[in-house]
C-alpha positions in Angstrom: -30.9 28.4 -23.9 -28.8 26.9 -26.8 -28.9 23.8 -28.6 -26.2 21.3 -27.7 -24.1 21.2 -30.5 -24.7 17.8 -32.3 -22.1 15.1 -33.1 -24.4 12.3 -32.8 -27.7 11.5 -33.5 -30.1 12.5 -30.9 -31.0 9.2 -29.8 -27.0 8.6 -28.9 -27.6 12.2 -27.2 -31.0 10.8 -24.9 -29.1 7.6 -24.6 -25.8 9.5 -23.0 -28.1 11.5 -20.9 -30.4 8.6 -19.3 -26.6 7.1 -18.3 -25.4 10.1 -16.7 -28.9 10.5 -14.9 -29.1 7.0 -13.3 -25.8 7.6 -12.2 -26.5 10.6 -11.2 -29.1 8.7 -9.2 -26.6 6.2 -8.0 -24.3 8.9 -6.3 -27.0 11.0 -4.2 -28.5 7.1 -3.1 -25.5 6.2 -1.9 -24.8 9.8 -0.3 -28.3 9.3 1.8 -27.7 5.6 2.4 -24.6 5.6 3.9 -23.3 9.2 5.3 -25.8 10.2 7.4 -24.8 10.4 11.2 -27.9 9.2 13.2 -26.1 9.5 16.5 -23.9 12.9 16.2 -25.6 15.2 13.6 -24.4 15.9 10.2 -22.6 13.6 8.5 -20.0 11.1 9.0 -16.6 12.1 8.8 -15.7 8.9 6.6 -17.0 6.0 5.0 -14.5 3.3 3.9 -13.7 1.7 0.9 -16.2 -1.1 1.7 -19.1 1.3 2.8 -18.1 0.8 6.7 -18.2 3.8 8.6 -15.9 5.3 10.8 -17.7 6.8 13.7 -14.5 8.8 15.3 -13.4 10.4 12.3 -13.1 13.7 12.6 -15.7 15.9 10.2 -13.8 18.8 7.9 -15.8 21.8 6.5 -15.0 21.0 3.1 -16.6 18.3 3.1 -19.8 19.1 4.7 -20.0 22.4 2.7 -19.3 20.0 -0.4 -22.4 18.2 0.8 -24.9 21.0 0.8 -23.6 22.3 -2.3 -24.3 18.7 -3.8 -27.8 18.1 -2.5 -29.0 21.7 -3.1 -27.9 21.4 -6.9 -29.3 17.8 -7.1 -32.8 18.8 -6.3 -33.2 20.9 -9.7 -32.1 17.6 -11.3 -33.9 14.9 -9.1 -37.1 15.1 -7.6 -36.8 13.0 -3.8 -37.4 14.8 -0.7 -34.9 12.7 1.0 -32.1 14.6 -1.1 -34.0 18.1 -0.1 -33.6 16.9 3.7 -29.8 15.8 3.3 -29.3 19.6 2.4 -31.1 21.2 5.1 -29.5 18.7 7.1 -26.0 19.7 6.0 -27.3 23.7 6.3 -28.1 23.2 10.1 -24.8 21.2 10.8 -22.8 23.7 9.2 -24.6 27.0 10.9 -24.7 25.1 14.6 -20.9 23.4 14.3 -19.1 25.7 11.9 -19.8 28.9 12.2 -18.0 31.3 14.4 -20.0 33.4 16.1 -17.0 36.0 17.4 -14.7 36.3 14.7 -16.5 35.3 11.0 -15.7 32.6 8.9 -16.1 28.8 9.3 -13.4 26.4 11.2 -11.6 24.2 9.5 -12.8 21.1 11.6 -14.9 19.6 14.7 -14.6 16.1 16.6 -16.8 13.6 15.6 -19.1 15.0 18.1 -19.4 17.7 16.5 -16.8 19.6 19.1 -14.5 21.8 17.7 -11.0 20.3 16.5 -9.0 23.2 14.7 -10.3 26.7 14.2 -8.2 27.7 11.8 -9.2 29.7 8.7 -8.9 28.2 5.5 -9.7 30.6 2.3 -10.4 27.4 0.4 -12.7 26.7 2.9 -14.6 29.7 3.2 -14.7 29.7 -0.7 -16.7 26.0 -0.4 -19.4 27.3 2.3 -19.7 30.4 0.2 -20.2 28.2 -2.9 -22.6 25.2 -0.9 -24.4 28.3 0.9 -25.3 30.1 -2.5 -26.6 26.5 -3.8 -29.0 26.4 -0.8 -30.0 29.4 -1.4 -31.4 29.2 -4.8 -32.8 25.9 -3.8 -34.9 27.2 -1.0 -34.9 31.4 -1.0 -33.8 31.1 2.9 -32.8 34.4 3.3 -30.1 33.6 6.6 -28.0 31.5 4.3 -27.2 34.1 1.9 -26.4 36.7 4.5 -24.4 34.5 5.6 -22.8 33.5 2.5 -22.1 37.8 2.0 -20.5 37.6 5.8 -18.2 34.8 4.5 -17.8 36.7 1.4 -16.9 40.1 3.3 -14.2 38.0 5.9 -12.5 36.7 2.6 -12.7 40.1 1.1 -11.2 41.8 4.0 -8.6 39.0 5.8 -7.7 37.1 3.0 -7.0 39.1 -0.2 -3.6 40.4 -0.2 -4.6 44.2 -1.3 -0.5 45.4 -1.9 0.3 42.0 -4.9 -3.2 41.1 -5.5 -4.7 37.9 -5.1 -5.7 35.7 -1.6 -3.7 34.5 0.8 -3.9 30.7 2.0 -4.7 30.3 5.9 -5.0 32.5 9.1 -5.5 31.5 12.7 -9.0 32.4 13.9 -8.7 35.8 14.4 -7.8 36.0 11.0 -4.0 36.8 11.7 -1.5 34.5 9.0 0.0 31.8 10.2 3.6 29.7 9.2 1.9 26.5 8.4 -0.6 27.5 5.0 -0.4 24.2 3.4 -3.9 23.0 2.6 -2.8 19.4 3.1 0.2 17.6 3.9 1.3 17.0 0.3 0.9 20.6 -0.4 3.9 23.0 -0.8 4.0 26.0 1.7 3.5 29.0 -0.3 0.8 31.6 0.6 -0.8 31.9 -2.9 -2.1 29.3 -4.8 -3.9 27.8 -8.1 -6.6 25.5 -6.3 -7.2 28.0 -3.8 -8.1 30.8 -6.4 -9.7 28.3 -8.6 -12.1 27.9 -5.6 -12.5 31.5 -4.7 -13.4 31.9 -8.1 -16.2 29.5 -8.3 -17.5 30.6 -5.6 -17.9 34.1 -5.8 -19.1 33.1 -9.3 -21.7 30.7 -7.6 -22.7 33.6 -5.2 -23.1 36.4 -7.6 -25.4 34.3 -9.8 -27.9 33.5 -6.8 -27.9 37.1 -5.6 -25.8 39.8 -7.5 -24.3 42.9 -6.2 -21.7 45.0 -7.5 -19.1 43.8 -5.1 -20.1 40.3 -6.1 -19.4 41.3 -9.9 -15.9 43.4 -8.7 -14.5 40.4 -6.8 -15.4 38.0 -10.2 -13.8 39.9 -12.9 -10.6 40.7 -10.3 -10.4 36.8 -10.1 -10.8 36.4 -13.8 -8.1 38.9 -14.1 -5.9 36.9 -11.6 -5.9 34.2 -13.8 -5.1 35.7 -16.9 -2.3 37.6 -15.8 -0.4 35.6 -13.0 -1.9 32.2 -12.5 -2.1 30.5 -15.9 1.3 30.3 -17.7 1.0 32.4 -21.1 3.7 29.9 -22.8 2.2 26.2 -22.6 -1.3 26.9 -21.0 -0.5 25.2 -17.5 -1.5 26.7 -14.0 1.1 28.0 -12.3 0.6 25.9 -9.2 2.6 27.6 -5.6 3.3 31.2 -5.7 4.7 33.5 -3.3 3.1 36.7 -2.3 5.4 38.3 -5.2 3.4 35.9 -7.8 6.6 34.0 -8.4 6.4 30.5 -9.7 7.3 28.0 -7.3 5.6 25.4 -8.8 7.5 21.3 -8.9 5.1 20.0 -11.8 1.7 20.3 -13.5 -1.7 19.4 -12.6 -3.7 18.2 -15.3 -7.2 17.3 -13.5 -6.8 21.0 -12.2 -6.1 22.5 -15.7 -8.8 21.3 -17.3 -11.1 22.3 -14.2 -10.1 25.9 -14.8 -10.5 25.9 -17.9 -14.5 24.9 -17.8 -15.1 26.9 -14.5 -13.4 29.7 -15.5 -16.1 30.0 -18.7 -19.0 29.3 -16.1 -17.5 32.4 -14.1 -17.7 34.1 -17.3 -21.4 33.4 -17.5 -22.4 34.6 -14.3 -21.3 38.1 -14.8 -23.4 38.0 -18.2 -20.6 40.4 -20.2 -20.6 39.1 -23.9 -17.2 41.3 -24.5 -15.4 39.8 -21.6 -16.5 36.1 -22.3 -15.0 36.7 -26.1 -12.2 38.1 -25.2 -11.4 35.1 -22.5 -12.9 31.9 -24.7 -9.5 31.6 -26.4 -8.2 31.4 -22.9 -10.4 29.0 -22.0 -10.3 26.7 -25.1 -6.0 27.0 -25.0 -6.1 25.3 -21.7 -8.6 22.7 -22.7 -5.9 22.0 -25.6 -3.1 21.6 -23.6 -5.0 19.1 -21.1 -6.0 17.4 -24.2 -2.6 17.1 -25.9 -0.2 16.2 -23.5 -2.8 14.9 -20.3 -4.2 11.7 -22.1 -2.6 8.5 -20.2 -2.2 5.0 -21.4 -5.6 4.0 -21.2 -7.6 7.2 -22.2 -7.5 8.4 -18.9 -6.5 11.9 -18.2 -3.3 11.7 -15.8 -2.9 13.6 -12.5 0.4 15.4 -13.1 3.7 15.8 -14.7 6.5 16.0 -12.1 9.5 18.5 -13.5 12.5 16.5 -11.2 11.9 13.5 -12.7 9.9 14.4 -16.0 7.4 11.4 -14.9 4.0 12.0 -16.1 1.6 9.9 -13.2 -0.4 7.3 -14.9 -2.8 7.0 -12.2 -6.2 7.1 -12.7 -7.8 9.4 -10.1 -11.6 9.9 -9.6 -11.9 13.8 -9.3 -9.4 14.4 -12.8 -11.9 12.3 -14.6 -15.0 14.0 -13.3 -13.4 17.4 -14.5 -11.9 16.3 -17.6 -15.5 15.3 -19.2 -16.9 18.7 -18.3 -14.3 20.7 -19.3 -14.2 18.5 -22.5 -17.5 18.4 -23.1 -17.6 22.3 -22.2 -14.9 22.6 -25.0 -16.7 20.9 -27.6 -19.8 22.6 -26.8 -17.7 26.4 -27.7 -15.7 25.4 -30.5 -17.3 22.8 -32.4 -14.0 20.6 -32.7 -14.8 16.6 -32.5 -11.7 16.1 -30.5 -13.1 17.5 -27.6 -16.1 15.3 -27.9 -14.0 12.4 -29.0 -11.9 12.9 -25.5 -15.3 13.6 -23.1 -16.5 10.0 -24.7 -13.2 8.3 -23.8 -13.2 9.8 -20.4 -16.6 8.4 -19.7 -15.6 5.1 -21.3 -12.7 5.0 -18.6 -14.6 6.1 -15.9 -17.3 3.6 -16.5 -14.6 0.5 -16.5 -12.6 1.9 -13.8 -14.3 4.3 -11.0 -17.8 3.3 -10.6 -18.5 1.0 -8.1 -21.2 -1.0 -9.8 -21.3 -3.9 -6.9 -21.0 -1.4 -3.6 -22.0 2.2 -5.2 -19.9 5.7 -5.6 -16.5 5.8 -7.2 -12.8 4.2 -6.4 -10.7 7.4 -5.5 -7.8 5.1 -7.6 -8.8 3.5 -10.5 -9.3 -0.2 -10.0 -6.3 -1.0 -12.7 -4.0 1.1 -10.3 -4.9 0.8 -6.9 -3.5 -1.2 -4.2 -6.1 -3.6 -3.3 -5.2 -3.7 0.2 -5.1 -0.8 0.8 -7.9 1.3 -0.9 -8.6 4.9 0.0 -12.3 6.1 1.9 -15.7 6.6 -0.4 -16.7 9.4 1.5 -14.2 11.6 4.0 -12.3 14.9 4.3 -11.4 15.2 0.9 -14.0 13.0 -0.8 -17.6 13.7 -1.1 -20.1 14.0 -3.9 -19.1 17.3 -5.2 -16.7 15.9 -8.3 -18.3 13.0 -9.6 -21.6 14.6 -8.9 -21.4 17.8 -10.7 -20.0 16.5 -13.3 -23.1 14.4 -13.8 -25.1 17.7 -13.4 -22.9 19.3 -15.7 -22.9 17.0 -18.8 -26.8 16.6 -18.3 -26.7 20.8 -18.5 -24.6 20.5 -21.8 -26.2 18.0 -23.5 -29.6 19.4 -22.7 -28.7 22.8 -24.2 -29.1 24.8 -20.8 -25.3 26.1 -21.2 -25.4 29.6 -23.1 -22.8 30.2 -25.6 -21.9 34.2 -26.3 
């Protein structure tokens, strides 16, 4: 254990803390208030802006895996046994609905029922169960969920990473043969390599060699690390590379800010896991350049960190968005805690500041997905659904605590 690095006094310190503890609080409350499905299992597939549910929509693996990743971590922070039931909860939903029993891997989604809807195989999303499986894990020493966390880690190993050009491949049908349509989501370009995908590999092999290490565990880690360094992150201003083709050639429209930043912080926490004081040196300068960049040239109007700069039109998106802030005070506060420079700690206070005025929900509970400045009021996008759960917002509350507490090791 280190000490957090102090700017302020330590009663500003224990003052910051108790903040990001109640809302801490706040999030996991409202996750076991209003997601649970009573009538299907699981968890609903959305919850609307106004905390009204909708009981047809459809339930993605993402999200549920984000769930038991969220309530496993939560109960080393918080001590409720409804938050240990809501990740057994999202365990069972996951093994009975998810899983495929013939061919490996998870399905991208079921019916509200809990039916499946599209088998496909996602590599982000067999990166997520990985990562919420190896959560539940530590949390409860069930020995099923981290064999089958190495079975998910062994399909991604053998179907997904591309073993001619390096690095893993986006989607596959569900016998694991590739497939035209690769895009993540609709806004996504259709390339077969990507930033956010690795980024989520990465974590999660990270995630999984920390709970139970193994040598192959270690291997796939320091590979990813390596992917990173030499194709993903752009040596000349810092920024991720964004949509690659299976050559590694950029194919990329603009930068993603909320995403740089992330790397940067997770990337150091990947570090950590594999315990290798040479390799975390050599890779800190990495790590703080990217913070830098976010830093410099990511900061909106308002103290905000912005979504992305679009090359077409050179726009820079002023848009507050609820997941960018979440990383950008962690891999702020992450910076400040390596290097010792106030304007990282300066920028993880603003975030908050922002994120205080503009994403809670202080009159209905979790966070806007736009900030309340720059959404359209009639039309304002789900609390909870396939692209929304606790997983942002609420590790970044773990995460801060972490720092601020002086449980983040510094080599």
């Amino acid at each position: 254990m280190t000490v957090f690095r102090q700017t302020e006094n330590q009663a500003s310190v224990d003052a910051l803390v108790g903040e990001f503890k109640n809302e801490l609080i706040a999030i996991a409350d409202w996750w076991v208030k209003h997601a649970i499905d009573q009538q299907n299992g699981g968890f609903y597939g959305q919850v609307n802006a106004d905390g009204t549910v909708d009981p047809t929509a459809d339930k993605g693996i993402v999200l549920n895996a984000r769930i038991l990743w969220f309530f496993s971590e939560v109960c080393h922070y918080l001590d409720d046994p409804a938050y240990k039931m809501a990740a057994d909860r999202a365990y069972q939903y996951i093994v009975e609905h998810f899983n495929d029993p013939l061919y490996g891997g998870v399905f991208w989604s079921v019916n509200a029922d809990g039916t499946m809807k599209d088998s496909k195989k996602q590599t982000y999303a067999q990166s997520f169960t990985i990562y919420g499986l190896s959560a539940y894990y530590k949390l409860t020493g069930n020995k099923e969920a981290i064999e089958l966390a190495y079975q998910y880690f062994e399909c991604v190993q053998q179907y997904c990473h591309d073993e001619v050009k390096g690095g893993y491949l986006e989607a596959f049908d569900r016998q694991w043969a590739e497939i035209t349509d690769m895009r993540l989501s609709e806004k996504d370009d259709n390339l077969p390599k990507t930033q956010n995908t690795h980024l989520h590999v990465m974590e999660a092999f990270a995630t999984l060699h920390h709970a139970k290490p193994t040598l192959a565990s270690a291997d796939a880690v320091k590979r990813l690390l390596g992917y990173f360094k030499d194709k993903i992150i752009n040596p000349t201003n810092y920024h991720l590379r964004l949509f690659m083709d299976k050559d590694w050639q950029d194919h990329s429209k603009s930068f993603s800010y909320g995403h740089d930043i992330e790397c940067s912080w997770l990337m150091f926490e990947a570090l950590l896991s594999l315990d290798d004081t040479e390799l975390t040196q050599q890779m800190t300068p990495l790590v703080l350049a990217m913070a830098n960049t976010s830093l410099i040239e990511g900061i909106g109007e308002h103290g905000q960190v912005c979504d992305e700069f679009e090359f077409e039109n050179q726009h820079k998106h002023q848009e507050g968005c609820w997941w960018v802030q979440a990383e950008a005070m962690v891999g702020f506060l992450y910076a400040y805690h390596i290097s010792g420079e106030q304007k990282y700690w300066q920028a993880f206070l603003q975030v908050w500041q922002y994120t205080k005025a503009y994403h809670i929900d202080t009159e209905l509970g979790e966070w806007h997905w736009i900030a309340t400045i720059d959404q359209d009021p009639n039309n304002p996008i789900y609390k909870a659904g396939f692209w929304k759960g606790p997983y942002h917002n609420g590790r970044a509350m773990m995460e801060v605590i972490k720092v601020l507490t002086g449980q983040l090791e510094v080599h």
